[in-house]
MARKOL-888632 format. One record per residue: x, y, z of N, C-alpha, C in turn; residue number from 1; residue in three letters. Coordinates in Angstrom, 1 decimal, decimal comma, padded with zeros to 4 digits. Layout:
N
+--------+--------+--------+--------+--------+--------+--------+--------+--------+-----+---------+
|    n.u |    n.v |    n.w |   ca.u |   ca.v |   ca.w |    c.u |    c.v |    c.w | num | residuo |
+--------+--------+--------+--------+--------+--------+--------+--------+--------+-----+---------+
|      X |      Y |      Z |      X |      Y |      Z |      X |      Y |      Z | NUM |     ALA |
...
+--------+--------+--------+--------+--------+--------+--------+--------+--------+-----+---------+
//
This chain:
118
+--------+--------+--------+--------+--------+--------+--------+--------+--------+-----+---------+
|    n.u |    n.v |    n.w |   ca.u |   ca.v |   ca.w |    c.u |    c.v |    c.w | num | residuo |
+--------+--------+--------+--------+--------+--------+--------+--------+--------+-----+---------+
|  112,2 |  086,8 |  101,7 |  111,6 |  088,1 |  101,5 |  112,3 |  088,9 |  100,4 |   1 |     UNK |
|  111,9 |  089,6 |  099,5 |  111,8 |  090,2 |  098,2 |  111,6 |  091,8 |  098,7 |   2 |     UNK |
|  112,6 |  092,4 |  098,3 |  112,7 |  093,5 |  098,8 |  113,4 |  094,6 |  097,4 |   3 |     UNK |
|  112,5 |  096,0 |  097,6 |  113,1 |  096,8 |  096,3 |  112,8 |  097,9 |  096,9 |   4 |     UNK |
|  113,8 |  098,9 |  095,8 |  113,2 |  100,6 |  096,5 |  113,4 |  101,1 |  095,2 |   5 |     UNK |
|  113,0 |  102,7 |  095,3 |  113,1 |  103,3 |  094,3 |  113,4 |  104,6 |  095,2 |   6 |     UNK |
|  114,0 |  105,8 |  094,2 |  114,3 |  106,8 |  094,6 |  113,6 |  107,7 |  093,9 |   7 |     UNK |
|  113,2 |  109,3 |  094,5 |  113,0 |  110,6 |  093,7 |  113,0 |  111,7 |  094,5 |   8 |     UNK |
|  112,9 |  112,5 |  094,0 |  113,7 |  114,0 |  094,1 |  112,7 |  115,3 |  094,0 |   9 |     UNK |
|  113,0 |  116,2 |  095,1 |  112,1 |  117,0 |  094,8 |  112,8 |  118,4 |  095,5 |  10 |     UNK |
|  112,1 |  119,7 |  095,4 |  113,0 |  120,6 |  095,8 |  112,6 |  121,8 |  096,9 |  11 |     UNK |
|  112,7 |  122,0 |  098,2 |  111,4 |  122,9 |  098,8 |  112,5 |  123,6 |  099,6 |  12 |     UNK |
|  111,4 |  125,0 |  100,4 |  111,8 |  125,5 |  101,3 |  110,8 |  124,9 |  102,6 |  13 |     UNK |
|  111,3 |  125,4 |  103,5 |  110,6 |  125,2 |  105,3 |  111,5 |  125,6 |  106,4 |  14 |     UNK |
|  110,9 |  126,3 |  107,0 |  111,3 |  126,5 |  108,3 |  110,5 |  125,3 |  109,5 |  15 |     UNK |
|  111,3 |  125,6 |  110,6 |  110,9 |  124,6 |  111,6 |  111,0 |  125,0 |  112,8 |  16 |     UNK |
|  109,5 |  125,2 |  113,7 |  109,0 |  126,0 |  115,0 |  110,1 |  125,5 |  116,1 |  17 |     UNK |
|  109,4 |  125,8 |  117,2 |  109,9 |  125,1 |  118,2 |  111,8 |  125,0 |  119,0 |  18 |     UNK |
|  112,0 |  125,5 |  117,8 |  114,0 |  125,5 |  118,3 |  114,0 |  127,1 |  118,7 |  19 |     UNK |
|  115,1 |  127,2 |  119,0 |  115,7 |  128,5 |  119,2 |  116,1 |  129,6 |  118,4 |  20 |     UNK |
|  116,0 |  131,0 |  118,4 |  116,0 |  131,5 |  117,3 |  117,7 |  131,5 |  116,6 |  21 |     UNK |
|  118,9 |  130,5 |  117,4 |  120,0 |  130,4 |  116,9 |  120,1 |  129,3 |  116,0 |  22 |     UNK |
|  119,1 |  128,4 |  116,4 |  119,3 |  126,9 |  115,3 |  119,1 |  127,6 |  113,8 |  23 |     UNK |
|  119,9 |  127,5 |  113,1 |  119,7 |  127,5 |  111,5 |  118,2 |  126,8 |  110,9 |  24 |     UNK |
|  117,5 |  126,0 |  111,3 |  116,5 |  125,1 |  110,8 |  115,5 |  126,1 |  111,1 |  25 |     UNK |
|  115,8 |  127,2 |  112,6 |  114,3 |  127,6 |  112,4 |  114,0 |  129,3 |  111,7 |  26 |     UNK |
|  115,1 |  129,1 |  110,8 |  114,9 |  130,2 |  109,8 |  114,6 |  129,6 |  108,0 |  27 |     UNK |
|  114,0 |  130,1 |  107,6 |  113,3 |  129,7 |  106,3 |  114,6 |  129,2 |  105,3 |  28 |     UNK |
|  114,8 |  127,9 |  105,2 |  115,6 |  127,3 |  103,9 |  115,3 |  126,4 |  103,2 |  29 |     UNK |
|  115,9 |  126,3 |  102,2 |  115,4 |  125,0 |  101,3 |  116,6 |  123,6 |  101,2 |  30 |     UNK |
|  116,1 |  122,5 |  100,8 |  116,6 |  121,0 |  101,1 |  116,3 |  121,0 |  099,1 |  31 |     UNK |
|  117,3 |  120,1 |  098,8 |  117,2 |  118,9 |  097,4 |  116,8 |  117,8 |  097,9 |  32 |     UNK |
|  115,3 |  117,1 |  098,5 |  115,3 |  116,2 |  099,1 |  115,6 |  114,9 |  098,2 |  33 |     UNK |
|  115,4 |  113,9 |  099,0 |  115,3 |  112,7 |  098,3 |  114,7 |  111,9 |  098,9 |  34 |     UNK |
|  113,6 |  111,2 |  098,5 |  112,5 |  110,7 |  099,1 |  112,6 |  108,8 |  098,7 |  35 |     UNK |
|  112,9 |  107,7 |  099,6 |  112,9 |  106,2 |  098,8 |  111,5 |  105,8 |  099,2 |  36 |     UNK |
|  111,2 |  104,6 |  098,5 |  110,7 |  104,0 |  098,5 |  110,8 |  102,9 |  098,6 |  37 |     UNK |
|  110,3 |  102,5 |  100,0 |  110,7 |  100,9 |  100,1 |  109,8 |  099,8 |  100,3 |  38 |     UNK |
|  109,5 |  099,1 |  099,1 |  108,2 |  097,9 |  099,2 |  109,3 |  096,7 |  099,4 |  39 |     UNK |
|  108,4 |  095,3 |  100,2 |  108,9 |  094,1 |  100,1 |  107,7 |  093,2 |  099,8 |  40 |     UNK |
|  108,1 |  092,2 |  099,8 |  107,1 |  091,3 |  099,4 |  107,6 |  089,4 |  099,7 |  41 |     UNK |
|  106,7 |  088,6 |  100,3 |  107,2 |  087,7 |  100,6 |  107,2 |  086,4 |  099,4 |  42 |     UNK |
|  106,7 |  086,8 |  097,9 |  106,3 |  086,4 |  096,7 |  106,5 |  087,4 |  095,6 |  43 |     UNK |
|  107,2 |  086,9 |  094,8 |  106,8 |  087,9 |  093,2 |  105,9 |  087,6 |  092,4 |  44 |     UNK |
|  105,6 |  088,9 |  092,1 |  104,0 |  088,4 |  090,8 |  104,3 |  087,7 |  089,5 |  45 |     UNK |
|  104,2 |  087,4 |  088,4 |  104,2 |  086,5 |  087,5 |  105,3 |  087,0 |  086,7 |  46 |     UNK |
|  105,5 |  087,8 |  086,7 |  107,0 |  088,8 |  085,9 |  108,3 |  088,6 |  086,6 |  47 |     UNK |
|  107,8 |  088,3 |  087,9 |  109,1 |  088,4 |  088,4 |  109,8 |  089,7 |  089,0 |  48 |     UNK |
|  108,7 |  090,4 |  089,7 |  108,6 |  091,5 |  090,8 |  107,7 |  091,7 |  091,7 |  49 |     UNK |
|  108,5 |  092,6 |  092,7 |  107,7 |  093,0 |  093,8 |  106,3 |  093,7 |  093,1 |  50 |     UNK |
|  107,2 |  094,4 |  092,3 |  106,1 |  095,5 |  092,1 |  107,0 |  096,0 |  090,6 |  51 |     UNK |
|  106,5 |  096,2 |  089,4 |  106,8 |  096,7 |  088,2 |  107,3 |  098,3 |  089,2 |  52 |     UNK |
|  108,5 |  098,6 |  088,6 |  108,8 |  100,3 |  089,2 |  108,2 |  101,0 |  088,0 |  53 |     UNK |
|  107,3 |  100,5 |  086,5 |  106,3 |  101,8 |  085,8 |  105,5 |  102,2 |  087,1 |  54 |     UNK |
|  104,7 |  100,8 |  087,5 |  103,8 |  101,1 |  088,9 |  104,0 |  102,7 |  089,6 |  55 |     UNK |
|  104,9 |  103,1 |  089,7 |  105,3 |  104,3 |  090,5 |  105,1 |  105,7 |  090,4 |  56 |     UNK |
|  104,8 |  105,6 |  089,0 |  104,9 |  106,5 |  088,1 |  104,1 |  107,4 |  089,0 |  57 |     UNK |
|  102,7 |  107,3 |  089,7 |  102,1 |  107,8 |  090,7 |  102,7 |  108,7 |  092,0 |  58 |     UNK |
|  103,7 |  108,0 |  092,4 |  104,5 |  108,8 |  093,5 |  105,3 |  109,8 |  093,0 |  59 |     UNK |
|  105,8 |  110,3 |  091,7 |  106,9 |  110,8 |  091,4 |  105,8 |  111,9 |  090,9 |  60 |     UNK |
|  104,3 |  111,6 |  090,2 |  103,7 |  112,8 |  090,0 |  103,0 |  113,8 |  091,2 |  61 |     UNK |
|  102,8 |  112,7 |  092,6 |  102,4 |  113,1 |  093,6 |  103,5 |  114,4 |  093,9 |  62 |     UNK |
|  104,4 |  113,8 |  094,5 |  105,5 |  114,6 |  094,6 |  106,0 |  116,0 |  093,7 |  63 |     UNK |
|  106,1 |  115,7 |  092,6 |  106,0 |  116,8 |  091,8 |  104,6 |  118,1 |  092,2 |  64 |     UNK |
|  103,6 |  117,5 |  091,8 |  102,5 |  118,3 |  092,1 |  102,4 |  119,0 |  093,6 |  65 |     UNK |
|  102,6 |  118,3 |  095,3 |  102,2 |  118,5 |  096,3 |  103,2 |  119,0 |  096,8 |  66 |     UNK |
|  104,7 |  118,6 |  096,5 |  105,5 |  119,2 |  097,1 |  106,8 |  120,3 |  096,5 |  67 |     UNK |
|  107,2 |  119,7 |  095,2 |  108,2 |  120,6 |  094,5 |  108,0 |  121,7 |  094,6 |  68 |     UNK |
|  109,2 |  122,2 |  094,7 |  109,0 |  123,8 |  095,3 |  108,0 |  124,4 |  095,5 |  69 |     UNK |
|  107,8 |  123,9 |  096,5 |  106,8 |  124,6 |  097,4 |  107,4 |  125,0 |  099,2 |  70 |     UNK |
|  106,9 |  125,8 |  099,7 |  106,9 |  126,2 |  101,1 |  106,1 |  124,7 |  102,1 |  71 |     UNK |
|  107,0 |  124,0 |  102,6 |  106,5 |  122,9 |  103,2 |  105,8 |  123,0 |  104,2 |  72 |     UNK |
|  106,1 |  124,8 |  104,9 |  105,1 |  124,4 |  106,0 |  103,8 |  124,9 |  105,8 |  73 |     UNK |
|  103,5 |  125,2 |  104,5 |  102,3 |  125,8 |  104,0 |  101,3 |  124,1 |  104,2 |  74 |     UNK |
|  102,4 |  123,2 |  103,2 |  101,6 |  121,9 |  103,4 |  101,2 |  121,4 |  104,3 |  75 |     UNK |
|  102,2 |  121,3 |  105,5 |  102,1 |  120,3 |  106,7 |  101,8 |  120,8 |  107,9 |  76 |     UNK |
|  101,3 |  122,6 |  107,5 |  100,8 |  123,0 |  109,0 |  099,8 |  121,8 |  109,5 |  77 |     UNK |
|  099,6 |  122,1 |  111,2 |  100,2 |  122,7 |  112,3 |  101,6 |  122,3 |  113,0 |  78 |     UNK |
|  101,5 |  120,7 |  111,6 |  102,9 |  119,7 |  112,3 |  104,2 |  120,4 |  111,4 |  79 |     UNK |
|  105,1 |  120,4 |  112,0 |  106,6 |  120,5 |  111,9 |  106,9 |  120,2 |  110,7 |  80 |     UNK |
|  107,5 |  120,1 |  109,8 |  107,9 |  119,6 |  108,7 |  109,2 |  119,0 |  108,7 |  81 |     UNK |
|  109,4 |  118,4 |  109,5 |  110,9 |  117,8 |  109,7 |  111,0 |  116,6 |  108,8 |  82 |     UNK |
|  112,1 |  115,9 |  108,4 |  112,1 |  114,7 |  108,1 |  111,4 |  113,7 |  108,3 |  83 |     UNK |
|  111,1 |  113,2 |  109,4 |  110,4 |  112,3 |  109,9 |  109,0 |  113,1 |  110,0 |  84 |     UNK |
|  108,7 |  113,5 |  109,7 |  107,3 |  113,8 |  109,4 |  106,5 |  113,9 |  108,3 |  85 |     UNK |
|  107,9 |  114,6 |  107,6 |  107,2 |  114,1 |  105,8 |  107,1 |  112,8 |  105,4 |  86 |     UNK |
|  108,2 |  112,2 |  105,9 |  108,3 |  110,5 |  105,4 |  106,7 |  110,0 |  106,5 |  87 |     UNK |
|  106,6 |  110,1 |  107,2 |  105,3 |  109,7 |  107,5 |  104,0 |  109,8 |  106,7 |  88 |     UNK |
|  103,9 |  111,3 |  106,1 |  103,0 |  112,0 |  105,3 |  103,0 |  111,3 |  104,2 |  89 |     UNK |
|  103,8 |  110,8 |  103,6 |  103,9 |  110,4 |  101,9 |  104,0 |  108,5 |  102,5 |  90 |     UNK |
|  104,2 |  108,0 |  103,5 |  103,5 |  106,9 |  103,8 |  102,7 |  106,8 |  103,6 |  91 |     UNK |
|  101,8 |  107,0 |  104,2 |  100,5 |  107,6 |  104,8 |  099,4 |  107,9 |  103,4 |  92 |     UNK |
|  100,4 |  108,6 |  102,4 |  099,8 |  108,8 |  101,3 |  099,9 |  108,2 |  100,2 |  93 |     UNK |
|  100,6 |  107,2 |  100,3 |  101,3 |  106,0 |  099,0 |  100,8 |  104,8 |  099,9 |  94 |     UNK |
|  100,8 |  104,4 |  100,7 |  100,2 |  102,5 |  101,5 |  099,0 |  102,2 |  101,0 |  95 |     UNK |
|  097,9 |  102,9 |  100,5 |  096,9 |  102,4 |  099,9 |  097,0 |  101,8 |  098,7 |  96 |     UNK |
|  097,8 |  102,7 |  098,1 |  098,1 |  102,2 |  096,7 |  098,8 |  101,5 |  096,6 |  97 |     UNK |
|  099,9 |  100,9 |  097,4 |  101,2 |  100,6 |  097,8 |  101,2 |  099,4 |  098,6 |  98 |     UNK |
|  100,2 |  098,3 |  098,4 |  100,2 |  097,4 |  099,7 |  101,8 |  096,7 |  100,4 |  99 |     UNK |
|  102,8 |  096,6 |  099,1 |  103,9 |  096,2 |  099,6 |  104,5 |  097,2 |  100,4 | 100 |     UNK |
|  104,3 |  098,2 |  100,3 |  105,1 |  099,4 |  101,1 |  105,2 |  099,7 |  102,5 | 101 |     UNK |
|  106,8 |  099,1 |  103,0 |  106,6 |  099,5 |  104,6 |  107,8 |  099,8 |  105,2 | 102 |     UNK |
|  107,9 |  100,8 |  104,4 |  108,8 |  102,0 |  104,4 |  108,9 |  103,4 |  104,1 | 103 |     UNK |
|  109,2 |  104,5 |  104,3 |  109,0 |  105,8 |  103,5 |  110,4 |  106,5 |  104,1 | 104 |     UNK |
|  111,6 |  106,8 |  103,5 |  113,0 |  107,3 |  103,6 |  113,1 |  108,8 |  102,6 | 105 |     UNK |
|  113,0 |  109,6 |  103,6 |  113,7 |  111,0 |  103,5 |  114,5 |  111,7 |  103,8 | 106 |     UNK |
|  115,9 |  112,1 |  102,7 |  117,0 |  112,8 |  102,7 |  117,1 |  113,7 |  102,8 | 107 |     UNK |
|  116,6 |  115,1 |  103,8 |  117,6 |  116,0 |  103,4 |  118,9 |  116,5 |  102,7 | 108 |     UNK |
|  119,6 |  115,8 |  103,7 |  121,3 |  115,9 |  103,0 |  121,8 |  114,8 |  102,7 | 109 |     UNK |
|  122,9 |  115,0 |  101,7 |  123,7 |  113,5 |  101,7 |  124,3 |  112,8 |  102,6 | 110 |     UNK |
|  124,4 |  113,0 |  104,3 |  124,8 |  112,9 |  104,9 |  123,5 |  112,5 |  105,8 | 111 |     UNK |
|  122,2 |  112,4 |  105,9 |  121,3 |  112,4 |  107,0 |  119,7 |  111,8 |  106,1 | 112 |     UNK |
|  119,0 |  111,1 |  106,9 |  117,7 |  110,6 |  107,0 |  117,1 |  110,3 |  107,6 | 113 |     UNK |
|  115,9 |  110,5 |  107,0 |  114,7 |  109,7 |  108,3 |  113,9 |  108,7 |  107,2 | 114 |     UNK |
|  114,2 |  107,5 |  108,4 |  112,9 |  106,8 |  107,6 |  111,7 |  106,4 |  108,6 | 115 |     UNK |
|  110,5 |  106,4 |  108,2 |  108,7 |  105,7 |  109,0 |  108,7 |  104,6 |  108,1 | 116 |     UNK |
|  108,8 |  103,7 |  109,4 |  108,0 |  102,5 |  109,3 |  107,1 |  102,1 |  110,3 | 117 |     UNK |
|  106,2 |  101,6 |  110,0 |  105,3 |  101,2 |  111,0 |  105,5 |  100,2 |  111,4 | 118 |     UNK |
+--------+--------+--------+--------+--------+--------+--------+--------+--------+-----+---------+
//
């Protein structure tokens, strides 16, 4: 198995319901996220990749457009905007185009992630 990622970067605020009004998370802040990308493949195409990373070029404009600085929970009401939920969302929204893709990894911090895989 043939396996590749790619990384990108984007910048937002969000709060997040449901905690207590002492958690820090459920007052309005912003993350430098980092979002990977992880396709595999059990073959490479005739070049000698999973997938060319120009191919990508798609996710990095997605991202820019839907989410850079923007208010996340404007995007992802009624759900939570936690880590594991965005990485779901941008699954969810790259696997069509994406058939190798079966993965979606989001950083908040350099210390913390979430990844969806199905």
């Amino acid at each position: 198995m043939y396996k590749i990622s790619k990384e990108f970067s984007f910048s937002a605020g969000h709060s997040l319901f449901g905690l207590s009004e002492e958690h820090p998370c459920s007052r309005l802040h912003g993350h430098n996220y980092i979002v990977t990308v992880h396709l595999k493949s059990d073959r490479l195409n005739p070049q000698g990749f999973v997938r060319d990373y120009n191919e990508l070029k798609f996710v990095k404009e997605y991202i820019d457009s839907n989410l850079d600085h923007r208010n996340l929970n404007d995007i992802m009401a009624p759900q939570n905007s936690s880590a594991e939920n965005i990485a779901k969302m941008l699954f969810d929204a790259f696997k069509p185009h994406l058939p190798e893709l079966y993965a979606v990894e989001v950083s908040e911090t350099p210390k913390t992630s979430a990844i969806y895989e199905p």
